[in-house]
N, C-alpha and C positions, 0 to 999 in steps of 0.2 A: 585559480588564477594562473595565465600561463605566464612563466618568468620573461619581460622582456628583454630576449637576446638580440633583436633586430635590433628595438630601439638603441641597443647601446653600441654595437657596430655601427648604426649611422653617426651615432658622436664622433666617432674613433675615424671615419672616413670626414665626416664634416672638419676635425682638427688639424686635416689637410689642406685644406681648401677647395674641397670637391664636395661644393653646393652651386649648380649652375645658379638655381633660379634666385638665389639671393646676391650674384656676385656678379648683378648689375649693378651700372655708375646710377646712386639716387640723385633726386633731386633735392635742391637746398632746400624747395619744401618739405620733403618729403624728412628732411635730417631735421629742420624746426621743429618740426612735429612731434617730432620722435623725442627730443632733446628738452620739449617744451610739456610735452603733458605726458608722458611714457616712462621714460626713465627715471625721473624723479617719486611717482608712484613705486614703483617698481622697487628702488633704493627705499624708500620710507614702509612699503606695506608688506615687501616678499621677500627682500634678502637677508633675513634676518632667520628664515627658514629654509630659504629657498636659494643659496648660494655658496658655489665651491671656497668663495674667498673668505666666506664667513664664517665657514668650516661645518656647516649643517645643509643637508640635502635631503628634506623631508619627502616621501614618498617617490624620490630616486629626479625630482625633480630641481634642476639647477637652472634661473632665469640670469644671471650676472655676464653670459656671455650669449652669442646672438646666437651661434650652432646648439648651446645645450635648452636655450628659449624653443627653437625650432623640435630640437628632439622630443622634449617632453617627458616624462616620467612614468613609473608603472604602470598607469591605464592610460596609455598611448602619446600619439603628437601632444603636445600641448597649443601648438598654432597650426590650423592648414590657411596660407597666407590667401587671401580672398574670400574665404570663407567664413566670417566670424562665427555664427548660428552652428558649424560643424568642430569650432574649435576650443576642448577642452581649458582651454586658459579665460575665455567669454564666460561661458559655459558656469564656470566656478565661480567667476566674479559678479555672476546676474542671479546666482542662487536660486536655478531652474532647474534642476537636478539638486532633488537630498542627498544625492554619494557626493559629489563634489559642487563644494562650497567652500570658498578664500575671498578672504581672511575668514577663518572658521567662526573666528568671535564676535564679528560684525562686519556685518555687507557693506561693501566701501559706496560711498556716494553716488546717486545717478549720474550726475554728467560725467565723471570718472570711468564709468563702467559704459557710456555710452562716445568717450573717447579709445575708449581701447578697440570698440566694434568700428569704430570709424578708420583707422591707425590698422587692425586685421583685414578689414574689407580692400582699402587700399595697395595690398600686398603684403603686411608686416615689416615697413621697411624700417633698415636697423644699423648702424651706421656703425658698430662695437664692430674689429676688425682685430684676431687672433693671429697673429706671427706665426708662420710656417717652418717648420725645423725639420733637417735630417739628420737620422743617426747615419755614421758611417762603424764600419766595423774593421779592425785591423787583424782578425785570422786569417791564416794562409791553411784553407781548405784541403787542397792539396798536399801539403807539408802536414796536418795532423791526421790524414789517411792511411801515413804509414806505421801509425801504433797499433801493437798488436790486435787491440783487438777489435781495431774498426778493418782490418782485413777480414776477407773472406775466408771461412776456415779452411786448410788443406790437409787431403787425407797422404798419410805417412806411411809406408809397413811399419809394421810388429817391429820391434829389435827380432831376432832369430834367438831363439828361447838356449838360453845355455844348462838350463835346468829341466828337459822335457818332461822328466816325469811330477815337474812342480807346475808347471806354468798349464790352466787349461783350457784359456781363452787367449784372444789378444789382448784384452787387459791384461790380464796377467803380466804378459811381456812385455807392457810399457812400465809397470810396476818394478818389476825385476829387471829392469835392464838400470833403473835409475840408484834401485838399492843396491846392484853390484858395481855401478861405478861411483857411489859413496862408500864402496866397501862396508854394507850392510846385509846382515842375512834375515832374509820375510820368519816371522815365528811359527812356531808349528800349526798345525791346522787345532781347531776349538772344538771339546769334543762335544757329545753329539747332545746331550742335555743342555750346552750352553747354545751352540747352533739351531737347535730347536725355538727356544725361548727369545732369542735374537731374532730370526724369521718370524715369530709372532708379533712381537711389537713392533718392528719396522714396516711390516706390511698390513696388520690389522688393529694396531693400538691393544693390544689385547694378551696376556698371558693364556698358555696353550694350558689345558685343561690335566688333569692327570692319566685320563684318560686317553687323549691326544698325544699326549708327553710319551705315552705306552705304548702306542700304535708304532707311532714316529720310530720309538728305539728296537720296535722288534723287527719293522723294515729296515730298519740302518745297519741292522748284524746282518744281513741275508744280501741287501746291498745297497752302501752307504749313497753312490752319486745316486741310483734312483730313488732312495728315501727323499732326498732332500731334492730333485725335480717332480716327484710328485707329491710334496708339503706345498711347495712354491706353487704349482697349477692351485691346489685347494685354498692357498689366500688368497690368490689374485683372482679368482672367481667368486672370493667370499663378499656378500656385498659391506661388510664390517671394511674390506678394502678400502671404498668408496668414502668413508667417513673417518677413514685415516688420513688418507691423502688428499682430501676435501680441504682438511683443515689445515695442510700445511698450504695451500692454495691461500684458503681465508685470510690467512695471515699477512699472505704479500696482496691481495685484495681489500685490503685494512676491513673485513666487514667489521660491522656492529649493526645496530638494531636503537640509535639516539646519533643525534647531529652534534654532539659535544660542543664546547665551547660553553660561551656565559648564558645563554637559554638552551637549554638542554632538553630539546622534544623529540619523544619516542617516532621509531618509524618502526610502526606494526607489521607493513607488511613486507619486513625484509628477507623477513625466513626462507620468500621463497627461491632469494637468489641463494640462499645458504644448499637447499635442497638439491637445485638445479646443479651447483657444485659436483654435490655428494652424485647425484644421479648421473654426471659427465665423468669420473673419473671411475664406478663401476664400469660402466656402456665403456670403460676404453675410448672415450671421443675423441679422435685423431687431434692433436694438441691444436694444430692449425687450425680448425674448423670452432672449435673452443674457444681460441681467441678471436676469430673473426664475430663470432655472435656477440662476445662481451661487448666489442669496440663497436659493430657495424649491424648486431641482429636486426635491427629495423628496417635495416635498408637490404637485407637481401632475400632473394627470390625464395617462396614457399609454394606448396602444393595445397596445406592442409591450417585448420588452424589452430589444430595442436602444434603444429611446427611454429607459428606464426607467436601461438603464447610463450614457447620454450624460447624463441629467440626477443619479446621481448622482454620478460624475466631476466634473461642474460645480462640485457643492457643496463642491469642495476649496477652492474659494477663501477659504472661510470657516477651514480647517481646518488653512493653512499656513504660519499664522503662527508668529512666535518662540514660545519655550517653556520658561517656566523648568521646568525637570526636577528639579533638588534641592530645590522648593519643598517642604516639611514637610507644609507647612497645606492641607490640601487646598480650603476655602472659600477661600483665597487665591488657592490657582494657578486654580480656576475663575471667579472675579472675575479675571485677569490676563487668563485668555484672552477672556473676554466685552467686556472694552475692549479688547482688539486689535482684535476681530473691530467692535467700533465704530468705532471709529478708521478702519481699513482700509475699513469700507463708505461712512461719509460723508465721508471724503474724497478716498476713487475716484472715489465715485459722485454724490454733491452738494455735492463741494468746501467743505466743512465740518469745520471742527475737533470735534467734538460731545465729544470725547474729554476735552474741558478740562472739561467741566462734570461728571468724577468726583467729584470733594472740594468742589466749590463752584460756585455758579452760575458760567456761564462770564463771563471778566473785559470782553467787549469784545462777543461777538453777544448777541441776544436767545434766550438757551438756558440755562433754566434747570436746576438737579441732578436735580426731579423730570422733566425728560424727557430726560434721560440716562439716568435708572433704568427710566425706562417701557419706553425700548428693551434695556434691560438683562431685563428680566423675559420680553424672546420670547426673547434667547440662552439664558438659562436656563433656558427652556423646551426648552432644545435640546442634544443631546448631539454632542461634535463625538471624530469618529475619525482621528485624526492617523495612531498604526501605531507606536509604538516598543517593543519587548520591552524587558522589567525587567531592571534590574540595579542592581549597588550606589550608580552615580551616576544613576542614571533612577528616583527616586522616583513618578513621573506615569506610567507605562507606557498605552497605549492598545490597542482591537483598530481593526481596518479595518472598511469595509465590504465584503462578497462582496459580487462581481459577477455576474448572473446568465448572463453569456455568458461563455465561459475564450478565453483569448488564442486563437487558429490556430495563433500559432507560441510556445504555451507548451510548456514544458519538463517530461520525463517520469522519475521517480521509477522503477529498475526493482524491479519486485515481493520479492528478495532486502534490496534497501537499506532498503524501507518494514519488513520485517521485525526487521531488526537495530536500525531506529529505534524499533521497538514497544518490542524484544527489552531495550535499554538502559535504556527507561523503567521499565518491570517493576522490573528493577533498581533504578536509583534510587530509587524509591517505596519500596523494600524499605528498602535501605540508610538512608532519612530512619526509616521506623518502627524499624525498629532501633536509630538514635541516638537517637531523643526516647526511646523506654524508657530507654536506658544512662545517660539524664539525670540521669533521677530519683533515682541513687546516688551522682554525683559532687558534688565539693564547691569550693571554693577555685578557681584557675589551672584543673584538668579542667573544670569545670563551664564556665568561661568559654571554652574552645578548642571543647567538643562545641559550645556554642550558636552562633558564625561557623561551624562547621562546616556545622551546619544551616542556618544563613543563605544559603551558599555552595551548599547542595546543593540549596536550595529554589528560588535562581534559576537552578541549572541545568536542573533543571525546569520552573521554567518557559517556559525557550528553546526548549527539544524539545520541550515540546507545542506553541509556538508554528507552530515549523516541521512539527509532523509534523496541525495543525488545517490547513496551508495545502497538504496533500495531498489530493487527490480520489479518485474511484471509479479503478481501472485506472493508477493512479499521477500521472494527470495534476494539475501543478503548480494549482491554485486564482487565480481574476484578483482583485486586489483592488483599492479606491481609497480614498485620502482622501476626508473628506468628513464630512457630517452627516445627523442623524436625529433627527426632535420626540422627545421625553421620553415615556413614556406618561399623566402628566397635566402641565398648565401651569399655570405659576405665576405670581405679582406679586412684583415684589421689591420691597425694603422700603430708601429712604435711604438710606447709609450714610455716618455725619457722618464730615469726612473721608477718604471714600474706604477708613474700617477696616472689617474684615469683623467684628467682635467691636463695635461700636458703632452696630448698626442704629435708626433711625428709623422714622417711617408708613413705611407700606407704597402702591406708587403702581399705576394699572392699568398694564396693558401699552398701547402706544404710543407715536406719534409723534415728531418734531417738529414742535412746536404753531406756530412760527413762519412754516411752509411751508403752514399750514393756509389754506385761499381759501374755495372754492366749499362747502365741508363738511365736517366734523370726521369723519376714517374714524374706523371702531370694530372691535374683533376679540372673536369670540364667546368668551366664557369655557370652552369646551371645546375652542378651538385655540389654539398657542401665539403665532401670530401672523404666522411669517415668510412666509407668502403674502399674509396683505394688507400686510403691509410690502412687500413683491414689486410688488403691486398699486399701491400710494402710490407707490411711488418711479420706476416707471415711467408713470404717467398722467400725462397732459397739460396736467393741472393743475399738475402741482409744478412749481416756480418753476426748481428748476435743472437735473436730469438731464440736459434735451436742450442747456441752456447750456453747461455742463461738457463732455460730449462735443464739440460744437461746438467749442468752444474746444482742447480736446485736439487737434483732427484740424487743424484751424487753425494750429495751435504747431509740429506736425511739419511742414507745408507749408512753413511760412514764416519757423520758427527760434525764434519766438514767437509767445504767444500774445494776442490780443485784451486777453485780463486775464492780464496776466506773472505772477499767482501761482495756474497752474492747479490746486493743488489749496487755494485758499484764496478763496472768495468772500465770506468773510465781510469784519467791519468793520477787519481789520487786513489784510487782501488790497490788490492795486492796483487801483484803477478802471479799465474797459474805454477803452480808448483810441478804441474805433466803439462804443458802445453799444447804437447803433440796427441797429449793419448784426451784430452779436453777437444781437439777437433775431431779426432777418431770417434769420439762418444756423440759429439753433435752432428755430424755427417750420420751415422749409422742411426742415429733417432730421426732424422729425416727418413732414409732410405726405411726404414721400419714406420711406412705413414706416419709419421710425428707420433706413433704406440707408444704410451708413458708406459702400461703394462709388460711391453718387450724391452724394452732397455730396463726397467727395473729385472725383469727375469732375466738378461744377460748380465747384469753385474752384480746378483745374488748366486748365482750358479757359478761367479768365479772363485780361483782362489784365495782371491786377494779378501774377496768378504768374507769367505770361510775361518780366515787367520785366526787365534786365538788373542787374548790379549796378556803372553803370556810376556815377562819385561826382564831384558837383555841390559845387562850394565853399560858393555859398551857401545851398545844401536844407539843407548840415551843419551850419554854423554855427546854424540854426534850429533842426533836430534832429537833432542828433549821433548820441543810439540808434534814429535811424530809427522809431520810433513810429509815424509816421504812413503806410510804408510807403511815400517816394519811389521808392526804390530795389530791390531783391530783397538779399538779410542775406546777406553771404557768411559759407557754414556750414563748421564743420572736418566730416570724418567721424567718426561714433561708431566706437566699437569693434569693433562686430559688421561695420561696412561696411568698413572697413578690413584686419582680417581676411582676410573672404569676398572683396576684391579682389584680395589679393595670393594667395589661391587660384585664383580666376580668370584672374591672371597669369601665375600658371604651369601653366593649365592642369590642374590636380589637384583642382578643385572638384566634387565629388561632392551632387549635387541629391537624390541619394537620401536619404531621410529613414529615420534607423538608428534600430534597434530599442532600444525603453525610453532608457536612458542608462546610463553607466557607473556610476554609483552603484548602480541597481536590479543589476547584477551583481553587487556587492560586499554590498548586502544589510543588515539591520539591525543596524549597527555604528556604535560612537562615533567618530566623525572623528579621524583622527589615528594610527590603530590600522590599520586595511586602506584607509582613504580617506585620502590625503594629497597633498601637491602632485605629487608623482611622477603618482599616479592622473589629478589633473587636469590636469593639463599635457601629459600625454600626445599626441602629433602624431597629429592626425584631419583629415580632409580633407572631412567633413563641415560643412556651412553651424553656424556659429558660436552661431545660437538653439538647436541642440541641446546646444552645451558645458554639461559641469554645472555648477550654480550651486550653490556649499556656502556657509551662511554664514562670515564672517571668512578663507574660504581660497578666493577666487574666484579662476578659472584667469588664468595673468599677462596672457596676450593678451587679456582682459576690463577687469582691473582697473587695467592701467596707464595706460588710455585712460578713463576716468571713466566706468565701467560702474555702472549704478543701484546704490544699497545697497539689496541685498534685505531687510533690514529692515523697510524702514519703506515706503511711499505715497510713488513720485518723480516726477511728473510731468514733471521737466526734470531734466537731468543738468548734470553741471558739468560745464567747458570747462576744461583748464587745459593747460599750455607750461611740463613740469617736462623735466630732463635725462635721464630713467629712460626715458622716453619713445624720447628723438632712440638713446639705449644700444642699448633695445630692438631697434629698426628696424637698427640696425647691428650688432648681436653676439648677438640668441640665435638657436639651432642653426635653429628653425621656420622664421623669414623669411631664413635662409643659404639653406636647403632651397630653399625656393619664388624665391627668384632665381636659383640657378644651375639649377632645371628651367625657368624663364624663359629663360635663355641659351639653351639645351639646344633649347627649339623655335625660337627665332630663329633659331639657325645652322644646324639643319634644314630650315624653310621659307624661309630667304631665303641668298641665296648672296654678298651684296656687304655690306661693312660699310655702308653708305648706307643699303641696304634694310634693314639688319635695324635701324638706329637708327631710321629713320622708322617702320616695324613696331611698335618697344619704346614710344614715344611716344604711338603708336596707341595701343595696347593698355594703357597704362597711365596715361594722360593723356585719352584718346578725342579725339585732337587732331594733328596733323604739328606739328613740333618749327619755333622757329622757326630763322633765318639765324643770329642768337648761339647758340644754343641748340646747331646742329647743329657751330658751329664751336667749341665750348667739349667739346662731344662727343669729335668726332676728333681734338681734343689730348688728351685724355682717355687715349684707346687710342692714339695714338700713345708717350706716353708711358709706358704701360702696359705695351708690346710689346717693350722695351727690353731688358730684364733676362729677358725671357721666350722659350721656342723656340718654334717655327713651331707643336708640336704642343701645346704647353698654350694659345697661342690657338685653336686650334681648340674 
């Protein structure tokens, strides 16, 4: 079922007063009429389900006002005025069609149902007449263009390095020019064992091997800056890369794999926007081109239709947000999603709340409601395909988009099962026409058990065509994705005071953020809906912040923070950039570097400023305690995911292989809780930890106990915290028992003396030799240990 987006743009223009053909002068006939045998029906048999005032809007349709009568609800118009035999609200009330039938529990009386075809043929005339309201807005545009950082970034020179043989970039010297006029001095450089291991997990999630670790240091004595540019080529080529920095994407992408909220139903085939990730940030995909797919892939030009899949795969981003699913009201749940999908792109993407300015000009930037709604009228313009089958608590159900290419290794239907799958629908079908006749003679308690019955058999139905539409020619399974598709016309939405969908205002063009606006106010053609030149605006080099944001993003993972501590917040309640000059220097030079995530991370790993050690000055601290000004290198705890994938790597059971789809798409469109539960997720894999599935509210424990992103919402930073569940974790669940004693297991394999195999475990777990206390707090350790134990359990 496709979400209707048009229909509810036409409410939002209709609460304007822009319905010509109904806003003719009636006649007094024509209002008897209406007054006389319409309205009164209508109040007695449908507002009780079917009205904004009554507070239920069953199947998204609202009859209490004449514009939301006209619109109609999920399966379309509900009036075409002249037409009764073509109009949805007849239609239901003549019980000619088994899908729609109102009153559901009995067919309202002939001449009733043969006043409303008279009353529709007529025109549908309607005499209810909604009050026309404008917002006005009191920002002065102009006047909050000039906060930092809705300027245009400007390039600066270097300070001139007073320290030449310290400083070996320009970074550098935006660095040191700021700690010497705080009268601070940068720490010594970090020797090569901790700069080794640093370079590992900042650019592949991953501890360097002892092997690796060995390599590294016998090039670092012979010569240190090319050891450490030719480490940096060999990550950033690794595709372990890809799945590092993937996932700091994901995070500001909110992905997951469930629409959270109060029905919580699985989205199977999310995985493959999670991939598509991973596979753009090895490929280097020039950052611009990356964002235009997520926002616009549909709509831009291909050659091929591997291009054509990759681009719409992209547009899951938009598609995978939360989702209220018991939502009634259908103009509500598609206003819910249209601000996610706001929310989620400007503050990924241009670290802006824009999201605040639904109900009210926003409190603090220069962002007014009407350019909340302008960018409100391209999502509306836009149909988004989530993927959940209907059921009794999935009022919202979705289709996918098909894929024009089908998996390699998709799964095949044999020619008997697709059979028996037709063979059982047959049936059904039967079995529902059967019950809606028996209907029609029951009365009391029968009447009310056939009608759940039907209820029940109708979404069994439509399960098995779900499944049996996602079969192909010769049985082959069908590829699908989340994602989006333009509407087939575009529309302007219309105010809404408030933020209610039942209280529209003027109607606004599609567009911008007027604040961001510089060299030229963009415009979009009134026969597109707009999200390609939105594509266009938010990638050119005119906008004030895209390439800031990312900058600062890639910045924050380097260094623990970012330039502006509130990465996804540049507005007037964000923090101020601590370098602001050496923050344009970084976002100018990542343009000029094609939008290369890969080249600006290689320039700001090969400075000195990341090389620092974090070695701690009494009085740099006293000066500045949270290190701000970057004396020193931040010591970082590890995330989740690296913590994880090391203690895989420790015992050697870390599987690089990147597995097929995810556990969820096995398990298939289902409510969480039901075939997907912690069992499912928790399950011991030995695969790298960016493949675990991510459900909302029930994220797997080795994710969530280490302050793994809420996939909710836009997280730019994750919290740090030192709770006790934690220290439990690492010492009692079954997972990390497993991965230490196959840790033992190769120790006492490849080394033969307790000496070696400590100094080995230390290696390998630390990337470092253990020191004198260390080794002797060790062997009291297992001396003690060995006590109570025979010769063959230490082994």
């Amino acid at each position: 079922m496709q979400t209707p987006t048009y229909a509810l743009s036409t409410i939002l223009l209709a609460g304007s007063g822009i319905l010509s053909a109904q806003d003719a002068k009636l006649s007094q006939e024509q209002v008897n009429f209406f007054e006389s045998n319409i309205r009164p029906v209508l109040a007695d048999a449908c507002y009780e389900c079917h009205s904004n005032e009554g507070g239920r809007v069953k199947g998204g349709l609202a009859l209490d006002t004449k514009q939301a009568l006209l619109l109609g609800g999920d399966s379309g118009e509900a009036v075409i005025p002249g037409d009764a035999e073509e109009s949805l609200l007849w239609i239901a009330m003549s019980y000619t069609d088994a899908d729609y039938e109102m009153p559901p529990k009995k067919q309202l009386p002939a001449n009733i149902v043969e006043d409303f075809k008279t009353w529709i043929n007529m025109g549908a005339p309607d005499p209810r007449v909604t009050e026309e309201v404008y917002v006005k807005s009191e920002i002065d545009i102009e006047e909050g263009k000039k906060f930092w950082s809705f300027q245009k970034p400007q390039l600066k020179p270097a300070p001139p390095a007073s320290k030449p043989n310290w400083a070996k970039s320009e970074i550098d010297r935006f660095i040191l020019a700021t700690l010497e006029e705080k009268a601070m001095t940068p720490a010594p450089d970090a020797d090569p064992e901790t700069l080794v291991r640093r370079l590992f997990f900042d650019l592949i999630g991953l501890p360097p091997s002892p092997a690796s670790q060995k390599k590294f240091l016998d090039h670092w004595n012979t010569d240190p800056n090319q050891a450490i540019e030719y480490i940096v080529s060999k990550l950033l080529a690794s595709p372990q890369f890809g799945e590092r920095w993937g996932r700091h994407w994901l995070d500001v992408a909110r992905y997951a794999e469930s629409t959270g909220k109060e029905t919580n139903m699985a989205f199977p085939h999310a995985w493959r926007y999670r991939d598509f990730v991973i596979d753009s940030f090895n490929a280097d995909k020039p950052y611009d081109r990356f964002l235009s797919q997520q926002i616009a892939g549909d709509l831009l030009p291909i050659k091929t239709d591997a291009e054509w899949q990759e681009n719409l795969i992209a547009t899951g981003y938009l598609a995978m947000g939360t989702k209220g699913l018991n939502q009634d009201n259908s103009r509500q749940f598609q206003m819910d999603v249209v601000d996610e999908q706001i929310d989620t792109m400007t503050q990924s993407i241009l670290g802006l709340t824009v999201s605040c300015a639904r109900c009210h000009d926003h409190k603090f930037d220069p962002i007014p409601t009407s350019d909340y709604y302008a960018l409100a009228g391209i999502f509306l313009s836009t149909n988004t395909y989530f993927g959940t089958v209907p059921n009794a608590q999935n009022k919202r159900s979705s289709d996918l988009l098909l894929l024009p290419i089908s998996d390699p290794f998709g799964d095949h239907i044999p020619a008997e099962q697709v059979a028996a799958l037709q063979n059982r629908m047959t049936e059904m079908r039967q079995e529902a026409t059967a019950l809606r006749n028996s209907r029609n003679s029951l009365t009391g308690n029968a009447a009310g058990e056939a009608f759940q019955q039907s209820l029940r058999l109708r979404n069994q139905i439509q399960v098995l065509q779900a499944k049996l539409d996602g079969i192909g020619e010769g049985g082959q399974l069908k590829s699908f994705a989340m994602g989006v598709q333009a509407t087939a016309k575009p529309v302007d939405a219309a105010v809404l005071i408030r933020g209610e969908v039942d209280k529209p205002a003027q109607t606004v063009e599609r567009g911008f953020v007027q604040v961001l606006h510089h060299e030229s106010t963009p415009s979009i053609r009134p026969d597109r809906n707009g999200r390609r030149e939105l594509a266009e605006w938010i990638t050119s080099k005119d906008n004030a912040l895209t390439a800031r944001v990312m900058a600062n993003r890639i910045w924050l993972h380097l260094f623990g923070k970012g330039i502006v501590n509130t990465p996804d917040n540049f507005g007037v309640t964000g923090e101020a950039p601590t370098h602001p000059e050496l923050l344009d220097h970084l976002a100018i030079r990542f343009m000029d570097l094609d939008w290369s995530v890969k080249s600006l991370i290689r320039e700001i790993v090969l400075s000195r400023t990341y090389q620092m050690s974090s070695e701690f000055d009494s009085a740099d601290y006293a000066q500045d305690p949270e290190n701000k000004y970057l004396w020193r290198a931040n010591q970082r705890r590890l995330d989740a995911e690296a913590i994880r994938d090391s203690m895989l790597a420790a015992s050697g059971r870390l599987d690089l292989t990147r597995p097929r789809g995810s556990p969820i798409a096995e398990v298939g469109d289902v409510r969480i809780g039901i075939r997907i539960n912690e069992d499912t997720l928790n399950r011991p894999e030995d695969f790298r930890s960016v493949y675990l599935p991510v459900v909302r509210d029930v994220v797997p424990e080795a994710l969530n106990l280490f302050d793994f992103a809420e996939p909710d919402v836009v997280r730019g930073t994750r919290e740090s915290t030192n709770v006790p569940s934690q220290a439990l974790y690492l010492m009692n669940n079954p997972f990390v028992i497993d991965q230490a004693k196959a840790m033992g297991q190769r120790l006492i394999q490849n080394y033969s003396t307790p000496i070696e195999r400590v100094r080995a475990g230390f290696q390998q777990a630390y990337g470092r030799a253990p020191t004198k206390a260390e080794m002797e707090s060790t062997a009291k350790f297992f001396r003690a240990f060995a006590k109570d134990r025979s010769p063959e359990t230490m082994q």
